[in-house]
N, C-alpha and C positions, 0 to 999 in steps of 0.2 A: 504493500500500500504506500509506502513511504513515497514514490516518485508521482503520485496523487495527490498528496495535502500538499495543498499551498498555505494554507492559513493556519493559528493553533489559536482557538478563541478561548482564552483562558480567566478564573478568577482564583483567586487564594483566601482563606481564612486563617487565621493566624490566633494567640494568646499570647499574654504576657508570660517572661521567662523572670518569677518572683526572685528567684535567689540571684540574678543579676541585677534586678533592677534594686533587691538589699545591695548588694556587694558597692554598686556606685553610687547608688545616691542615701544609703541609710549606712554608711556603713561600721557605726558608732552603736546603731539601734538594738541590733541584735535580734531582730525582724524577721518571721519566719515567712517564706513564700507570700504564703497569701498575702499578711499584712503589709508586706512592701508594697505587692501590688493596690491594696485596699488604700493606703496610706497614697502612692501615687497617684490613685482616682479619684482621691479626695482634694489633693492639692490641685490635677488640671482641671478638675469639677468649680472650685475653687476661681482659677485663674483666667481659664479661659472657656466656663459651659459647658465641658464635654469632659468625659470618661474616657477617652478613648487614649492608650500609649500610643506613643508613639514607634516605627514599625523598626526603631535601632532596638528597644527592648525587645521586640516578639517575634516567634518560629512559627512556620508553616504548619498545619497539621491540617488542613484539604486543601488538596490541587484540582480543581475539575476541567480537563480540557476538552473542545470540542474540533474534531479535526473535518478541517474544509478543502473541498476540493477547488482546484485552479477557476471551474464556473460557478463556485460559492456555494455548490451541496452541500448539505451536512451530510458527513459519513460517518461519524461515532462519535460517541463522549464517555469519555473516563474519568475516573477519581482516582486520583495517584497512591496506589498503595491501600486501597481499603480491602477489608476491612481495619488493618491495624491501626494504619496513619500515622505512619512512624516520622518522624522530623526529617530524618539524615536521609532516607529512602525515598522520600516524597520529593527531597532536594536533586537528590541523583538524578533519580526516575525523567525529572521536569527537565533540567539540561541537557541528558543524554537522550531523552527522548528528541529535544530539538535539533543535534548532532542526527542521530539515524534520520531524519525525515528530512536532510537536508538544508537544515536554518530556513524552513517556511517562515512568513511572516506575521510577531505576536500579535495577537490583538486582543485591545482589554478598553475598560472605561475606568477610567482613572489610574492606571495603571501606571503612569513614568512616573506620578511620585508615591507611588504605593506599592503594586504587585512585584516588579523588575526590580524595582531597590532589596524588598524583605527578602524574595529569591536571589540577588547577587549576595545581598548579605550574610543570609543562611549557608550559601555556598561557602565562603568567607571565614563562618563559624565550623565548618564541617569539612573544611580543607581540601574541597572538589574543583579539579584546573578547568577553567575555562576559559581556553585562548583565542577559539574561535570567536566571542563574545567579547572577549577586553581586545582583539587586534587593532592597533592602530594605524588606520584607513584614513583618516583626514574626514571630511564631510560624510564617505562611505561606512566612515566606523559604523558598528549595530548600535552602539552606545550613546550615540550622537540626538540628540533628544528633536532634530527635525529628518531627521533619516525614517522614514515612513515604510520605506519598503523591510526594513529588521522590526519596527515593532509600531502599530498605529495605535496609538489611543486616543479613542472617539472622542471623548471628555476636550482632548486638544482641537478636534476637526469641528467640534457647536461651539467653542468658546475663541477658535484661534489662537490657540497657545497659552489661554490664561485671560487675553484681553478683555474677555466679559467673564460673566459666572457663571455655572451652568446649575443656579439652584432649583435644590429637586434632586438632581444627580440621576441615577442611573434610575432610580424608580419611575421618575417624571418622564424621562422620553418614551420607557418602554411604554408608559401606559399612555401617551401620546400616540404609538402605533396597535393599543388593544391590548397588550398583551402585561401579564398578572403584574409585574415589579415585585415590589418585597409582598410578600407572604408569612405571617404571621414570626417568625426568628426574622433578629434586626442584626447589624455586623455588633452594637455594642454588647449585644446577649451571649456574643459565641463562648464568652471567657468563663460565663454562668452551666452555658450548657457541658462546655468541656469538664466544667468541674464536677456537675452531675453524670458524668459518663455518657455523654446524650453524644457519640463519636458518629453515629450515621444519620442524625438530624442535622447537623453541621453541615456534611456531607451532598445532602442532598438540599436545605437551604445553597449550597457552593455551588449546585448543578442547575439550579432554576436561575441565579443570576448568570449562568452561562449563556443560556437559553435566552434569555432576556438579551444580555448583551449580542449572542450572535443576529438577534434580529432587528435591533439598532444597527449594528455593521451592514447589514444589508440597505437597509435603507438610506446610510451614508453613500453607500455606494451608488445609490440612486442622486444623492443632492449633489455627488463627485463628477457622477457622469461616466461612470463606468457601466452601469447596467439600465436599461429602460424598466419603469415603472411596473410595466407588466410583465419584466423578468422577475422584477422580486417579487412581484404577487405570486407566480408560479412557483418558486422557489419555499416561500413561504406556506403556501401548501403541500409540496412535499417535501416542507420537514414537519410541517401538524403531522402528516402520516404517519412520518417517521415515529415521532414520541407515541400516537397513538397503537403500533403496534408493539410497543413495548411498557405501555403504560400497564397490564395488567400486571407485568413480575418486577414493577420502579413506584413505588409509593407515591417518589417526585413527583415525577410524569404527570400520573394520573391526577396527582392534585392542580398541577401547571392546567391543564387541560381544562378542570376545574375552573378556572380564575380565566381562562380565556375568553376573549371576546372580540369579534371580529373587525379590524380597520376600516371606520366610514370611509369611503371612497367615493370624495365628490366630486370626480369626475364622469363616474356614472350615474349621477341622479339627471332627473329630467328639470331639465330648463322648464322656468314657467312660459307660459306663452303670454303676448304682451297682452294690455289692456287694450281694446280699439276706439274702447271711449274713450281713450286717456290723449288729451293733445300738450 
């Protein structure tokens, strides 16, 4: 399959790593895991409204990717490493996997200052070479945060690189073209659920933002000018298929399907016809 995907539409969920974020910023406290973390979410709750670490504290524990053919089919979606969802394995798995398939190109929503960073980082942590990845290429590097063709994140392509905001985020477009966005688990839950053991709710919350995201990229690629309007409508129907014949043994799925709803398309509705009395 590997000389077929072009694209790897991916998202990441992550948690914080307590006994690092004791070791640097408590390290007097004597802080156990949790507490560092608890103690952490109090301060950025604190400082700046949100709970949320930032992603130099937190490891990977789901990878969901969705592998796209050169005319934008979906062909499969995986979760790296489940059921264990091991850190180091998950980390592997994600760059070797983009090595075998030929450095197709990423694609995520939000992704240059989230997903690519915690996954170089992780790497980083776990002492995995990637050279094809750090080569330096000049404007061709993969790294190169307008080099499009090694990794596109849409969030870049509705905002122009930052120059507006895209609030809402990834829930707001999807459900601008019908389709679920967030579903009941939010990304600040994941650090709750992981603690409950809840390892393949995570998982499958990582698989519908997939889904989500890969049908944004489509549509991008409609506003790009890469595919006409009634490519991605067609496309978009045969990936509904897709989920649906796999929806009865993917809980996902079937829930996504659930929350689906179909994109008004006002180019099909009927023009009124004018008034004759009207001068």
């Amino acid at each position: 399959m590997s000389e077929k995907v072009a694209h790897l539409v991916f998202d990441v969920e992550s948690i914080a790593d307590g006994a690092l974020i004791s070791k640097v910023r408590y390290p007097d406290q004597n802080l156990s895991d949790r507490e560092a973390i608890a103690t952490y979410q109090d301060e950025l709750m604190e400082q700046r409204g949100t709970t949320f670490i930032p992603h130099t504290f937190q490891i990977p524990i789901a990878v969901v990717i969705a592998k796209v053919a050169p005319n934008l089919q979906l062909l499969d979606i995986v979760s790296i490493d489940e059921p264990e969802f091991r850190p180091h394995v998950i980390t592997e798995n994600f760059w070797r996997g983009w090595e075998a398939y030929k450095n197709p190109q990423w694609v995520t929503f939000n992704g240059r200052s989230f997903d690519i960073p915690l996954m170089e980082l992780a790497a980083f942590r776990f002492g995995i070479s990637l050279p094809a990845w750090f080569r330096s290429d000049g404007y061709k590097s993969p790294r190169n945060r307008f080099n499009t063709t090694a990794h596109l994140d849409l969030q870049d392509v509705l905002t122009n690189h930052g120059a507006a905001r895209c609030n809402g985020g990834l829930n707001l477009v999807a459900q601008l073209l019908g389709k679920p966005g967030k579903m009941g688990l939010t990304g600040d839950k994941v650090q709750e659920q992981w603690d409950a053991g809840h390892k393949m709710a995570i998982s499958d919350y990582c698989r519908c933002d997939v889904l989500d995201t890969y049908f944004v990229f489509l549509r991008t690629q409609v506003l790009t000018g890469k595919i006409s309007l009634q490519e991605e409508i067609e496309l978009v129907e045969a990936a509904k298929q897709w989920i649906e014949d796999r929806a009865e043994t993917c809980e996902a799925y079937a829930s996504y399907l659930e929350s689906w709803s179909s994109w008004h398309n006002p180019w099909e509705a009927t023009e009124p016809e004018a008034d004759s009395e009207l001068t």
